[in-house]
C-alpha positions as CSV (number, residue, x, y, z in Angstrom):
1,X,-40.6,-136.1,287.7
2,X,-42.7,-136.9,290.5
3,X,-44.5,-139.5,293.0
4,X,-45.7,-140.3,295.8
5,X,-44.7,-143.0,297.6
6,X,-45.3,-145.0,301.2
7,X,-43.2,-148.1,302.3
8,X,-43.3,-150.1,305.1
9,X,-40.1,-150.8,306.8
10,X,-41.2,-153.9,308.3
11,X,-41.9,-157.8,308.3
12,X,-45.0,-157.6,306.7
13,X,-44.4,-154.8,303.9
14,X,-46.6,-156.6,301.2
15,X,-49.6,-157.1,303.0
16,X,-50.0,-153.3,304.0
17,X,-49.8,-152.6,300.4
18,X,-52.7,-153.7,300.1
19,X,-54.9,-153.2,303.5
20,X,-53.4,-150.4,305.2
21,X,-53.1,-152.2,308.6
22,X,-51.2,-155.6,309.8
23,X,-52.8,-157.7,312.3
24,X,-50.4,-161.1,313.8
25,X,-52.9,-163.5,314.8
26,X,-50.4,-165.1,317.2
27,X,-49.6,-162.0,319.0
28,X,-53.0,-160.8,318.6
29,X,-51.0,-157.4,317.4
30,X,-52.3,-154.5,314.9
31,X,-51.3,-151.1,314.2
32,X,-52.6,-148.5,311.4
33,X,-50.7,-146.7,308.9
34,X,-51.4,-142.8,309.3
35,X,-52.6,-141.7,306.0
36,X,-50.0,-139.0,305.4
37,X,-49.8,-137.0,302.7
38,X,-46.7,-134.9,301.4
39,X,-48.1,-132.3,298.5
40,X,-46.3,-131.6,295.3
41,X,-44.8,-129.3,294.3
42,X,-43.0,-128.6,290.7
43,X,-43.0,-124.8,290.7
44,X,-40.2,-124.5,293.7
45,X,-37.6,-122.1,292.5
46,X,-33.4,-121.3,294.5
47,X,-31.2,-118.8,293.8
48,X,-27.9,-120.4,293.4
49,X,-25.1,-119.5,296.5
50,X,-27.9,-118.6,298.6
51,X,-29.4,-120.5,301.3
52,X,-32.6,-122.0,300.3
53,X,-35.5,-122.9,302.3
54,X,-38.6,-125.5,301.5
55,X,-40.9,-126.5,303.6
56,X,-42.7,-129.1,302.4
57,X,-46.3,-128.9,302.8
58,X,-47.6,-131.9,304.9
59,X,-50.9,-133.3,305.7
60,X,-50.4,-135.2,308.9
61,X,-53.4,-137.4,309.8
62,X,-53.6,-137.1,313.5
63,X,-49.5,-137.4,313.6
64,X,-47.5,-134.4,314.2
65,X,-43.9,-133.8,313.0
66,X,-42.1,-134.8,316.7
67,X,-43.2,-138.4,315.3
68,X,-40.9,-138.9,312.4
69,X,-37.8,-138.6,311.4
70,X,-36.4,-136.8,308.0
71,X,-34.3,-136.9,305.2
72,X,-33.3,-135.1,301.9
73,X,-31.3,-136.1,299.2
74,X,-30.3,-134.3,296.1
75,X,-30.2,-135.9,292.7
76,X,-31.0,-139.3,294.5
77,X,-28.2,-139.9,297.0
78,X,-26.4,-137.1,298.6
79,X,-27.8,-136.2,301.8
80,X,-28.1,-132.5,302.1
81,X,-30.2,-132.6,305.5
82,X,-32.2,-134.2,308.1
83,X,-34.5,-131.3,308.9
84,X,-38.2,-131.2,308.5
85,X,-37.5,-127.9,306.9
86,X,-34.3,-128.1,304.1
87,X,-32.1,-125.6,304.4
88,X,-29.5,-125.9,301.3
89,X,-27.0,-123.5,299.3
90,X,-27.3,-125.0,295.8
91,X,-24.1,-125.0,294.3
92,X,-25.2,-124.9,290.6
93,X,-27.7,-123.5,288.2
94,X,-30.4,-126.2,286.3
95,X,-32.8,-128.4,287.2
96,X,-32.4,-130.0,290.3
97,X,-34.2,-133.1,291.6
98,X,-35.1,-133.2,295.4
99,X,-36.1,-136.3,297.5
100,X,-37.9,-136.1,301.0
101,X,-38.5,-138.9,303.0
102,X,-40.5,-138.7,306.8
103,X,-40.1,-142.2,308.4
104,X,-42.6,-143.0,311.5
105,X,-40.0,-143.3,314.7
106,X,-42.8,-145.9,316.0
107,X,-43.7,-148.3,312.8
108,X,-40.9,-147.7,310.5
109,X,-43.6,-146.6,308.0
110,X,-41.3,-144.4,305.5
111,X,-43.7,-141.4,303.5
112,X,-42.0,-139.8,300.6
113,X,-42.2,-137.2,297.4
114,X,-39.9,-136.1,294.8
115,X,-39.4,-132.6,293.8
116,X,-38.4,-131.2,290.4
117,X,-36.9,-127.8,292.0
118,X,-35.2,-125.0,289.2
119,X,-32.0,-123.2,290.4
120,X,-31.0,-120.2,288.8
121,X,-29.6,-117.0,290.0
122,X,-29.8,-113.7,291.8
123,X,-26.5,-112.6,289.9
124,X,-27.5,-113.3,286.1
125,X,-29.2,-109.4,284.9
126,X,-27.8,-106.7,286.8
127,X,-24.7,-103.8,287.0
128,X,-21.1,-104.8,288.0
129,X,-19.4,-102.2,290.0
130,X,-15.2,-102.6,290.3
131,X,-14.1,-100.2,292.9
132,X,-11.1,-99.9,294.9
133,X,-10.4,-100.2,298.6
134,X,-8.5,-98.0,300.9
135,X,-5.3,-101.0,301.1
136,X,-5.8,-100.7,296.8
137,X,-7.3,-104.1,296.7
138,X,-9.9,-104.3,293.6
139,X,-13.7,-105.3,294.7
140,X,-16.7,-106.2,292.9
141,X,-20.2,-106.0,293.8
142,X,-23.6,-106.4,292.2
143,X,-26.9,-104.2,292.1
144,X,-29.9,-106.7,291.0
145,X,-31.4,-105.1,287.7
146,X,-35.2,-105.3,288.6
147,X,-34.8,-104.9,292.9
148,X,-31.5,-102.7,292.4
149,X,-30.1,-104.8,295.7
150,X,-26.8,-104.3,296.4
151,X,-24.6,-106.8,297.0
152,X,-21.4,-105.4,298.4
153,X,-17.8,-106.6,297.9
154,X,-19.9,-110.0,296.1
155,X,-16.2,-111.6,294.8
156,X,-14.9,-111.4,298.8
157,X,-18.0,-113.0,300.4
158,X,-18.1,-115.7,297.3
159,X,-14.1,-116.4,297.6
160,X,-12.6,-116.2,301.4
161,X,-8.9,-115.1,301.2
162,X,-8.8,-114.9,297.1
163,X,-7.3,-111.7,295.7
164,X,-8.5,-110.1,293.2
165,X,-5.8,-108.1,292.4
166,X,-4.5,-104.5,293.2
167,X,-5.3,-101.0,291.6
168,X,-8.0,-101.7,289.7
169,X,-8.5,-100.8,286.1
170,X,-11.5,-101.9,284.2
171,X,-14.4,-104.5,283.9
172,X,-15.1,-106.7,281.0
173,X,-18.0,-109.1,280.7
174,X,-18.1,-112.5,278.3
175,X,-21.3,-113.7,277.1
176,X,-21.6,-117.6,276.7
177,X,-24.6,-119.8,275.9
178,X,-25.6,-121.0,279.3
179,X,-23.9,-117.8,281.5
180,X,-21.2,-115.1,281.3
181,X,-18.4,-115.0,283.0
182,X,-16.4,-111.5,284.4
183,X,-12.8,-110.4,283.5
184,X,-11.8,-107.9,286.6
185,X,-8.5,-106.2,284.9
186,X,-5.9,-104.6,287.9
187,X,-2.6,-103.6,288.4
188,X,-1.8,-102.0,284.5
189,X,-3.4,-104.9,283.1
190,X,-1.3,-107.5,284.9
191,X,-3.7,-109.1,286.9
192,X,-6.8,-110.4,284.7
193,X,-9.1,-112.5,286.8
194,X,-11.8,-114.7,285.1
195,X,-14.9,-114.9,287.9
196,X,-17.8,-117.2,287.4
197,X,-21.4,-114.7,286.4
198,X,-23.7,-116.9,288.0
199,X,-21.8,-117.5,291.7
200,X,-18.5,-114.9,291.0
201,X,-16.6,-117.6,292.1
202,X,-13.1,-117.7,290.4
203,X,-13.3,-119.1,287.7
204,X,-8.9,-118.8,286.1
205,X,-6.3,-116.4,285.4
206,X,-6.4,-115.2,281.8
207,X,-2.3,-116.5,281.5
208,X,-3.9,-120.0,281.7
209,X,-5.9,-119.4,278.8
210,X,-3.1,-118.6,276.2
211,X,-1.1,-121.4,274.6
212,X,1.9,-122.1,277.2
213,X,-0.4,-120.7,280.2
214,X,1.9,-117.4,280.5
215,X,1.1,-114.3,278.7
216,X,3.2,-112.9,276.0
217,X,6.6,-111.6,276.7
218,X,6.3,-108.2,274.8
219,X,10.0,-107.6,276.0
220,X,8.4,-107.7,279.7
221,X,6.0,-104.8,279.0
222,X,2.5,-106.9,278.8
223,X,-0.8,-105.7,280.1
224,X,-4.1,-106.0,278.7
225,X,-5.6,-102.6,278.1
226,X,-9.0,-104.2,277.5
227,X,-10.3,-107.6,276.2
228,X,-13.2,-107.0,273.1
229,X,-15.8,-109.8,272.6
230,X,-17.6,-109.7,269.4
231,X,-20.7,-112.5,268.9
232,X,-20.0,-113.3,265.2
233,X,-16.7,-113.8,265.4
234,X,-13.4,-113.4,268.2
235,X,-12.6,-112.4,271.3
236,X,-9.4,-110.1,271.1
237,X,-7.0,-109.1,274.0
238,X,-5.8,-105.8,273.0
239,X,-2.3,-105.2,275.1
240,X,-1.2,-102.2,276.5
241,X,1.5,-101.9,273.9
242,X,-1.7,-102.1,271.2
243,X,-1.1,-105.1,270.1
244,X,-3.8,-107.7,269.4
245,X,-4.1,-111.4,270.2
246,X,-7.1,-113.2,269.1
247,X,-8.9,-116.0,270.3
248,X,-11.3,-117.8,268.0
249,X,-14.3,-119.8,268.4
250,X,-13.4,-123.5,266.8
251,X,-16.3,-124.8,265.2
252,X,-18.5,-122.3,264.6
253,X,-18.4,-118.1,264.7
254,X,-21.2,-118.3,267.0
255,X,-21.0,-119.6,270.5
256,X,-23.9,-122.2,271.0
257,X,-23.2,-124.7,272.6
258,X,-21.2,-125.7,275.9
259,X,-18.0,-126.6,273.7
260,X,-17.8,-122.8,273.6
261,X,-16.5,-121.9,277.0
262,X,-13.1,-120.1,278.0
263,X,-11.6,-122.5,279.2
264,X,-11.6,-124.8,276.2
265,X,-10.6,-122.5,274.0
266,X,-7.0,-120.4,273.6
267,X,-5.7,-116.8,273.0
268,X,-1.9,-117.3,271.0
269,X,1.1,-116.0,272.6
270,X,2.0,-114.4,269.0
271,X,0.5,-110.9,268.3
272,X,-1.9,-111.0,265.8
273,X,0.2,-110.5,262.3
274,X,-1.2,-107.5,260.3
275,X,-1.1,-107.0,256.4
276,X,-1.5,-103.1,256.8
277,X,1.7,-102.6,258.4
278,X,2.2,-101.3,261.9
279,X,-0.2,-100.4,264.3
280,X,-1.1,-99.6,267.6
281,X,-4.7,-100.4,268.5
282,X,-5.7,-98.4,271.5
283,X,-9.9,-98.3,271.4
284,X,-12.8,-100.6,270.1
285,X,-16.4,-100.0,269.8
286,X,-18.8,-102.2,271.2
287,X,-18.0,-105.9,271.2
288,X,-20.9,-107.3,270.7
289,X,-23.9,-107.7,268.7
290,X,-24.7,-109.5,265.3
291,X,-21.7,-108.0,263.1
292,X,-18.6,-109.8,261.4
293,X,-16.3,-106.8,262.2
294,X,-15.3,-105.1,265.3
295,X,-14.0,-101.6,264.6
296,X,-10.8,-100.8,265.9
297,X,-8.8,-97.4,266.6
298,X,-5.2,-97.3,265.1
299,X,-3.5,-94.5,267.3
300,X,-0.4,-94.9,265.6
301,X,-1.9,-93.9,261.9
302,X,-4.8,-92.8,263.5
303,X,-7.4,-94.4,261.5
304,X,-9.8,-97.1,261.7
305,X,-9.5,-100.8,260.9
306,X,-11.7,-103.7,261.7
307,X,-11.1,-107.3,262.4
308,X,-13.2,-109.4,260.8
309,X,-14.6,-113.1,259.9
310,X,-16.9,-115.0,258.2
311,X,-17.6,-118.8,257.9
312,X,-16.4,-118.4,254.4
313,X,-13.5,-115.8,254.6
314,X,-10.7,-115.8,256.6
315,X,-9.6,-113.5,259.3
316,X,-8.5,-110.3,258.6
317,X,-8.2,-106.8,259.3
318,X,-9.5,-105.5,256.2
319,X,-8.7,-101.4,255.2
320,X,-11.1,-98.7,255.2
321,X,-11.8,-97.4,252.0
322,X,-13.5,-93.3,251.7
323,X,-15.3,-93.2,248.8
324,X,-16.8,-89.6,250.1
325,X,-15.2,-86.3,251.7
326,X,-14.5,-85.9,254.9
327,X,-13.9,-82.4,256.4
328,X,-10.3,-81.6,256.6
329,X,-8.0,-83.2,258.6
330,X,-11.2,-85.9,259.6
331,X,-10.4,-88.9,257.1
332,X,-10.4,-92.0,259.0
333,X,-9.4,-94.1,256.5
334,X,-6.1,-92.6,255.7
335,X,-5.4,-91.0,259.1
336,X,-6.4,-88.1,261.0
337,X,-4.7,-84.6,261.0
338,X,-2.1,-85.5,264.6
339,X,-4.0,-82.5,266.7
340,X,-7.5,-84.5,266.5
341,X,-8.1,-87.1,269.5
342,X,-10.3,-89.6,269.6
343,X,-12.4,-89.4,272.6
344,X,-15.3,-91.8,272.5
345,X,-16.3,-93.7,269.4
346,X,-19.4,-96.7,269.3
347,X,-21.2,-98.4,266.5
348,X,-25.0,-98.7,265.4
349,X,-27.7,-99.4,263.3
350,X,-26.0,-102.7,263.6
351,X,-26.1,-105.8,261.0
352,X,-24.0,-108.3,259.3
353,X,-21.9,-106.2,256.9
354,X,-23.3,-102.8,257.9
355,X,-23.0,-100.7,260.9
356,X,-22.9,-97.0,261.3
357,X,-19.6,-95.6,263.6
358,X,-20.3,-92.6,266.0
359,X,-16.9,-91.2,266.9
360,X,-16.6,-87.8,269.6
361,X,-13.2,-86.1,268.8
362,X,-11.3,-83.1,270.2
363,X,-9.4,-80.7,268.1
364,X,-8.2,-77.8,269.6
365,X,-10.9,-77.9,272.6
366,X,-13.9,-78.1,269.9
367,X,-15.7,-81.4,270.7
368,X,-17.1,-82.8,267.6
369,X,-19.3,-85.8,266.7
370,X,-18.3,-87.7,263.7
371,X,-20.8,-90.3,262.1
372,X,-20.2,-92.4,258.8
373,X,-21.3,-95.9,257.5
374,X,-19.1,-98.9,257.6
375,X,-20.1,-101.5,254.8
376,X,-18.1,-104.6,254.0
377,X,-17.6,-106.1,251.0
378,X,-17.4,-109.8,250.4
379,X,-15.5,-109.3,247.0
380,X,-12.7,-107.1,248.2
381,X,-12.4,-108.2,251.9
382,X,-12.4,-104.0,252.6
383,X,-15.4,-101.8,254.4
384,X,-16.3,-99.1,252.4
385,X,-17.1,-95.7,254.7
386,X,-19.8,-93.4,253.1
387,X,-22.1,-90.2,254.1
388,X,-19.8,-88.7,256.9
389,X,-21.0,-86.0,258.6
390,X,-19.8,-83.8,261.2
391,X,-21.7,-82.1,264.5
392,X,-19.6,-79.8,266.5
393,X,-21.4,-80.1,270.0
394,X,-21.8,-76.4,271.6
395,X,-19.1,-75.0,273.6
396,X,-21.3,-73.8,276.3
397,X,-21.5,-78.3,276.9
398,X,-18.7,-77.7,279.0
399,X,-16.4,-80.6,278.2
400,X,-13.6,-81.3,280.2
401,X,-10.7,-84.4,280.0
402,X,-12.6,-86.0,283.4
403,X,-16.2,-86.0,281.0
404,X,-17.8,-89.6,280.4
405,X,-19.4,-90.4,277.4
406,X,-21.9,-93.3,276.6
407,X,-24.2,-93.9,273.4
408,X,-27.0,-96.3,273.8
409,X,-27.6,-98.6,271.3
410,X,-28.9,-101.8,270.3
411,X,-30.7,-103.9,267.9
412,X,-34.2,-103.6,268.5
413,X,-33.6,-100.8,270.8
414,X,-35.1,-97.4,270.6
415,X,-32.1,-96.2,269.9
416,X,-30.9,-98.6,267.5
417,X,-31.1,-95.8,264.5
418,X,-31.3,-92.6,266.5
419,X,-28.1,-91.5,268.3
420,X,-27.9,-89.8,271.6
421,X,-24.9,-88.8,273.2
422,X,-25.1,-88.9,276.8
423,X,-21.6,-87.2,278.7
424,X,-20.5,-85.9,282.4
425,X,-19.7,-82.7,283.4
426,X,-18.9,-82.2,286.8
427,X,-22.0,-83.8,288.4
428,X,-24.8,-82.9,285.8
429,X,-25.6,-85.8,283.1
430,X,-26.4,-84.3,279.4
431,X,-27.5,-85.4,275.9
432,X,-26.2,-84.5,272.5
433,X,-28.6,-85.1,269.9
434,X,-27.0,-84.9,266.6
435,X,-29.9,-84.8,264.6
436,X,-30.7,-81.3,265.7
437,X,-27.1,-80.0,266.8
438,X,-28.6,-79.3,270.6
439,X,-27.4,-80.8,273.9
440,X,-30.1,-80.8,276.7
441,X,-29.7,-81.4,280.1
442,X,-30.4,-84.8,281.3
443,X,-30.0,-84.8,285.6
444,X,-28.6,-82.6,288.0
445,X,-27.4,-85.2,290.5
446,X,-26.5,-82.5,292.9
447,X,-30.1,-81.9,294.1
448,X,-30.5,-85.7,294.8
449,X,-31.2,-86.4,298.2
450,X,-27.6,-87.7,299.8
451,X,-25.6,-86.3,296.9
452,X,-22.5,-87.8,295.7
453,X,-19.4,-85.6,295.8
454,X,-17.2,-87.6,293.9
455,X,-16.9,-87.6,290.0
456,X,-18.7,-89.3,287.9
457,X,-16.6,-92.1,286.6
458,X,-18.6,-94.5,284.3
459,X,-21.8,-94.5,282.5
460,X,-23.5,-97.9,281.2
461,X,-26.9,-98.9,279.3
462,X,-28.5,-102.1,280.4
463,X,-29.2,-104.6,278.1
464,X,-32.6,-103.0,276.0
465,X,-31.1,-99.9,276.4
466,X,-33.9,-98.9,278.8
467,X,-32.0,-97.7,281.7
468,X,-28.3,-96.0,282.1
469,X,-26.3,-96.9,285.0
470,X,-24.2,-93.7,286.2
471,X,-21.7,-94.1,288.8
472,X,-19.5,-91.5,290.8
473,X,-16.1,-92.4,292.2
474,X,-17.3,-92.0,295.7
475,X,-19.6,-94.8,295.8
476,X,-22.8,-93.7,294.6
477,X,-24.3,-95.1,291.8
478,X,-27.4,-93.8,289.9
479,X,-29.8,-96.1,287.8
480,X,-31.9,-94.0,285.2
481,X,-34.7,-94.5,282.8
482,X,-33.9,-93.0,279.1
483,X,-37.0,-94.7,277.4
484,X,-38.3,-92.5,274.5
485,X,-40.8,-90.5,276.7
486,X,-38.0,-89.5,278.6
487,X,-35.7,-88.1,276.0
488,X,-38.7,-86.6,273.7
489,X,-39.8,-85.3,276.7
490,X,-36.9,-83.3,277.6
491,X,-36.0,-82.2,274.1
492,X,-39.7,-81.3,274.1
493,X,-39.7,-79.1,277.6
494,X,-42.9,-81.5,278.7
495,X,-40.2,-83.0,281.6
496,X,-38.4,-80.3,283.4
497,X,-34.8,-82.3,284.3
498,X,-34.1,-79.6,287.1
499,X,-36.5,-81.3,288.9
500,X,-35.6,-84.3,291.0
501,X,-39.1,-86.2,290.9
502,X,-39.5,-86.5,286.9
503,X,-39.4,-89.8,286.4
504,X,-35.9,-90.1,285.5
505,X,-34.4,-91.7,288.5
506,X,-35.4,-95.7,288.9
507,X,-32.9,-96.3,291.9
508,X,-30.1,-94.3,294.3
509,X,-27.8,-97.2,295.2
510,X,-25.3,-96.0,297.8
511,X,-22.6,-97.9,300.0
512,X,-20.5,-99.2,296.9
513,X,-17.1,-99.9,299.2
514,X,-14.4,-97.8,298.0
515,X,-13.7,-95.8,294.7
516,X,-15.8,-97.0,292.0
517,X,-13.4,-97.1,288.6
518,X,-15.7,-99.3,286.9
519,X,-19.7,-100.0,285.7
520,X,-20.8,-103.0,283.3
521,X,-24.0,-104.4,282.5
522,X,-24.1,-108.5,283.1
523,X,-25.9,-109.9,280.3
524,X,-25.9,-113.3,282.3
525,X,-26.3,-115.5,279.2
526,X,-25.8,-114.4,275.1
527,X,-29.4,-114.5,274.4
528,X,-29.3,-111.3,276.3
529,X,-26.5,-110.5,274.6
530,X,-27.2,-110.6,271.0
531,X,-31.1,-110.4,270.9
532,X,-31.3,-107.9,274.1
533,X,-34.3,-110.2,274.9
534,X,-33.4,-109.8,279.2
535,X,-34.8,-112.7,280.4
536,X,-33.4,-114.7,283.2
């Protein structure tokens, strides 16, 4: 939408329509209209929260800008300024529609154009870092994906005097159709704050989202452990006594449209009732992508289950069933000998009723890596689990308890069928790759310039799984490219990862305030989410 206008705030409005001058033959008085032009302009783009500045651009026919006065409105009749130049902080994300209007301090003439403006936001595609400050208070902050900005401490600047909570714990991210929005998890899981993706204003407290707006009593022992989100189907709050409390999209498994927010939807204040007896879930695999099951970790039988739903089944957390052998003491569908631990488990080769399950365990200080295929069947309601096999990743590795582990993964990913284990020790970054039983080195972040001294405390892909976020407790975080040529490379000997110029490293981000605990990739909207198609 736009036009150019002129009107003539004056007796004789109509008759400068058409001549461009008036002339009163009794006063023998005339002026002329200044022929003024203000330019389009459809292609103006704001970052929401910021301030935005447009200056219009003005031809001014002899005039010059001391003669008028100025006005813009937003959306046709809130006055956001009376400045030549507008200086605004948009408030939301969309279109937005602009009006400026120059009026002639000497004739009244009034010159105008609208603007069709698009505000989106600086926050949508990027890595949330939860750290902790020296008084124990949790902060977020940002780094922009493609200019790896930081934006410090973002929640505090965005919400003056808000907490957002104490000793923090963990992030998770929510992918709806137009945004996301952020659960910050502190204080054991007591404090669950929902912040806004696209302004990290506060957005609720997770109590007000269960039926009652109060969390479940659990005898006075509740505390999320982590909150799972899977496209297809839930979202589950697993507590920290492992029980599980769903929340399920109303109309439809998948969240299109603007019905499917949070806040109009409910978790239920009664654990989730299970047909296979006790349990006590304490780990899921990744919560998204296109799959009707999210694998869960059953600590107290240590097996695997899976929640799962279908527009034509019900829910359900249907068994595993082994139709293969597993190596001793390894069979995760009846339970797992009590001296092997679970360290890190994630899903791929992801679709519908299929997805393969990556597991790293620990059995008497050997570090395996356990893979299998998960298939369900729409006849029994139970996923079958076929061709395990069994890595044991070399000793040499260097696994400790403090080691972080992260797969990438991801439909239409280069890694969506070809694992690769990425883990910490001490400050060095390696790779397992099962396929050939090897681990390679993948960064000595030691030899970086301004070195971090801290641990490392999270690893995270972005959304193509392109890049890996690493981040060390004391504030430094590491953005790094793991594209094909960088893996085959190294398992090739063509890149030398000793060095510190090999074209590993994207960005050094420093200055994170306090302890990082935490790193998440924001999806900003679940197009991102489910097609890893980053766009803003």
């Amino acid at each position: 939408m736009k036009k150019t206008f002129a009107c003539i705030i004056a007796l004789a409005a109509s008759a400068l329509a058409f001549t461009g001058c008036y002339k009163d033959d009794s006063t023998s008085y005339q002026f002329d209209v200044p022929g003024v032009k203000i330019l389009a302009d459809d292609t103006k783009a704001f970052a929401v929260g910021e301030e935005s500045v447009f200056e219009p651009v003005i031809e001014w026919d002899g005039t010059s800008e001391n003669d008028y006065t100025y006005v813009w409105t937003l959306e046709g009749f809130e006055t956001i300024s009376t400045e030549r130049v507008l200086r605004y902080k948009f408030q939301n994300t969309g279109d937005a529609y602009l009006t400026f209007q120059m009026k002639d301090k000497k004739t009244g003439v009034v010159f105008g154009q609208d603007f069709k403006c698009t505000v989106s936001t600086l926050f949508s595609l990027g890595w949330l870092v939860l750290s902790e400050g020296d008084d124990h208070s949790s902060k977020l902050s940002f780094i922009h994906m493609t200019s790896f900005d930081l934006y410090p401490d973002v929640f505090a600047e965005a919400n003056p005097g808000v907490s957002l909570g104490t000793n923090p714990q963990r992030l998770s991210v929510h992918n709806i159709a137009k945004s996301d929005q952020v659960l910050v998890q502190s204080n054991n899981g007591k404090d669950l704050i929902e912040v806004k993706g696209w302004n990290f204003k506060k957005a609720s407290e997770l109590k007000y989202e269960f039926i009652g707006e109060k969390y479940p009593d659990e005898g006075g022992e509740f505390g999320a452990a982590f909150v799972a989100y899977n496209n297809r189907s839930a979202e589950l709050l697993i507590s920290n006594n492992g029980l599980i409390y769903d929340r399920i999209w109303p109309t439809s498994p998948t969240p299109t449209s603007s019905s499917a927010t949070f806040q109009n939807l409910f978790f239920s204040p009664q654990a989730y009732p299970m047909a296979v007896g006790d349990y006590r879930i304490t780990y899921c695999t990744y919560p998204g992508d296109n799959t009707y099951y999210l694998p869960l970790y059953d600590s107290l039988k240590r097996r695997w289950l899976a929640y799962f739903h279908a527009t034509t089944t019900t829910y359900s957390i249907p068994e595993f069933v082994c139709t293969a052998k597993f190596p001793d003491g390894y069979n995760w569908c009846t339970g797992m000998a009590a001296d092997v631990n679970l360290k890190y488990a994630e899903t791929y080769n992801i679709s519908s009723y299929k997805s393969n399950l990556l597991q790293v365990l620990e059995r008497g200080g050997v570090y395996t890596v356990e893979t299998g295929l998960l298939t369900y069947a729409t006849a029994t309601h139970k996923i079958t689990v076929t061709t395990p096999a069994q890595k044991t990743i070399p000793a040499s590795a260097g696994i400790t308890d403090k080691t972080v582990f992260c797969m990438p993964h991801g439909t239409g990913t280069n890694f969506a069928n070809n694992p690769h284990v990425f883990f910490s020790v001490g400050k060095k970054v390696y790779f397992f790759y099962p396929t050939d039983g090897k681990v390679y080195l993948y960064r000595d972040f030691s030899k970086d310039e301004n070195a971090p001294s801290g641990d490392v405390v999270g690893i995270d892909q972005n959304g193509n799984a392109s890049q890996l976020a690493i981040s060390f407790e004391d504030g430094h975080v590491f953005i790094c490219n793991i594209s094909t040529t960088i893996v085959n490379g190294i398992r090739q000997s063509n890149i030398d990862p000793e060095k510190v110029d090999n074209g590993i490293l994207a960005a050094h981000v420093s200055g994170v305030p306090g302890k990082i605990v935490d790193v998440n990739f924001k999806y900003g909207k679940v197009a991102n989410y489910t097609g890893y198609k980053i766009a803003y």
